[in-house]
C-alpha positions in Angstrom: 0.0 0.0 0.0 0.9 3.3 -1.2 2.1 6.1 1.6 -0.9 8.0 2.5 1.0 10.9 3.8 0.1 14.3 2.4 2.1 14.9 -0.5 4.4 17.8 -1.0 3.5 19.0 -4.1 7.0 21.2 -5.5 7.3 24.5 -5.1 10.2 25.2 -7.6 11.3 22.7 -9.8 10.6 20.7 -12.8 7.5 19.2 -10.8 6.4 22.8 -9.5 2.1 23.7 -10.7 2.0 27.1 -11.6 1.1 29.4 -8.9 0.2 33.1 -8.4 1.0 34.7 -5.1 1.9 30.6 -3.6 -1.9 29.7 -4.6 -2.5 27.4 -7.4 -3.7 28.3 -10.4 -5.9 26.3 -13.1 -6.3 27.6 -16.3 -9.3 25.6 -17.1 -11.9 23.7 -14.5 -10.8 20.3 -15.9 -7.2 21.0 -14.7 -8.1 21.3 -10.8 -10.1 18.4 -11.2 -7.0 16.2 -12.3 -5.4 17.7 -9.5 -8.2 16.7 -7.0 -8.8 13.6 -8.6 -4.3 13.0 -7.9 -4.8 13.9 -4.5 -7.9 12.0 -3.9 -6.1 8.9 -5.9 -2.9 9.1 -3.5 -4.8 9.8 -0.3 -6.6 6.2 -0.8 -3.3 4.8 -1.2 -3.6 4.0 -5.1 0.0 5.2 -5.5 3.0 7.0 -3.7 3.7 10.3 -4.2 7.4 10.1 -5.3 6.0 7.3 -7.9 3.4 10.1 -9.2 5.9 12.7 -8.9 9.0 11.0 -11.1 6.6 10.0 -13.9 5.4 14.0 -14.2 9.0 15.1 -13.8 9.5 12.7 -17.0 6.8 13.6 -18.7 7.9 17.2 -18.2 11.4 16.3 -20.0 10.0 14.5 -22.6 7.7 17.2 -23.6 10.7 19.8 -23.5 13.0 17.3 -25.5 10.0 17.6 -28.4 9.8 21.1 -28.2 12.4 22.6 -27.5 11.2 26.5 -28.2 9.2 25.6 -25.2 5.8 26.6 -27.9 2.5 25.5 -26.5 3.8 23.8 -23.0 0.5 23.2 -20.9 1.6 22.1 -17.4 -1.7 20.0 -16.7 -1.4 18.6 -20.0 2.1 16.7 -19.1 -0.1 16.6 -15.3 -2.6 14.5 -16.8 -0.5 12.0 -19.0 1.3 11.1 -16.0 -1.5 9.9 -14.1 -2.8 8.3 -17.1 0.4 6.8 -17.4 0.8 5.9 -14.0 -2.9 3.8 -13.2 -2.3 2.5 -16.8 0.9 1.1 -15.2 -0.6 -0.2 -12.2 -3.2 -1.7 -13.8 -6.1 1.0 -12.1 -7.7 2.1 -15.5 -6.0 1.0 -18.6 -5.6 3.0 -21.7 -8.5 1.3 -23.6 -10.9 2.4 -20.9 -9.5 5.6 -20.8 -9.8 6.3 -24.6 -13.3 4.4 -24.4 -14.5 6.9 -22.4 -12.8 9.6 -23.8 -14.6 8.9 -27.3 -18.2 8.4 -25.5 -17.8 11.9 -23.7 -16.6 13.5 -27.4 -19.7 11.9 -28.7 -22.0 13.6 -27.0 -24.1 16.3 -28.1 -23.0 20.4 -27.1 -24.9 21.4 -24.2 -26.1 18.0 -23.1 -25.5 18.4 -20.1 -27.7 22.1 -19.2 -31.1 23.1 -19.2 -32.3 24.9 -22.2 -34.7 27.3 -21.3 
């Protein structure tokens, strides 16, 4: 069983989330859900910290080796392929399901989801 110890999430670093005056900051509603969703993931002991933290930190790199102009980096981009990458590793959700699910949400209809009225 994963350490369930609260992680300590970078401050500086290659691991770091953007910040504004030491707050974090999402760009996008779906990027502090990942984060949640990490936190939540780790706190039930599906994973360690450090193992979460290495696979971002590579992700990070790889990212940078592609581009290296730096053009376009998203931070919760390379957030959210390392978690993918890490329950896909540990057998939690695989990639299939993933994209499965991924393709029923694109399928849906704009505005399914609110009242019309």
């Amino acid at each position: 069983m994963a350490d369930r110890a609260a992680p300590a999430v970078d401050l500086d670093g290659p691991a770091a989330p953007p910040r504004a005056n030491g707050e974090l900051v999402f760009a996008a509603p779906w990027e502090s859900r990942v984060f949640g969703m990490t936190m939540a993931l780790h706190a039930q002991g599906r994973f360690g910290w450090e193992e979460f933290r290495s696979r971002l930190i590579a992700e990070i790199a790889a990212w940078e080796r592609a581009h290296p102009d730096g053009t376009g980096y998203r931070y919760y981009e390379r957030w959210l392929a390392a978690l993918e990458g890490l329950l896909a590793a540990k057998g939690l959700c695989p990639r299939t399901a993933v994209d499965a699910a991924a393709e029923r949400l694109a399928a849906r209809p704009a505005g399914h989801d609110h009242e019309h009225g």
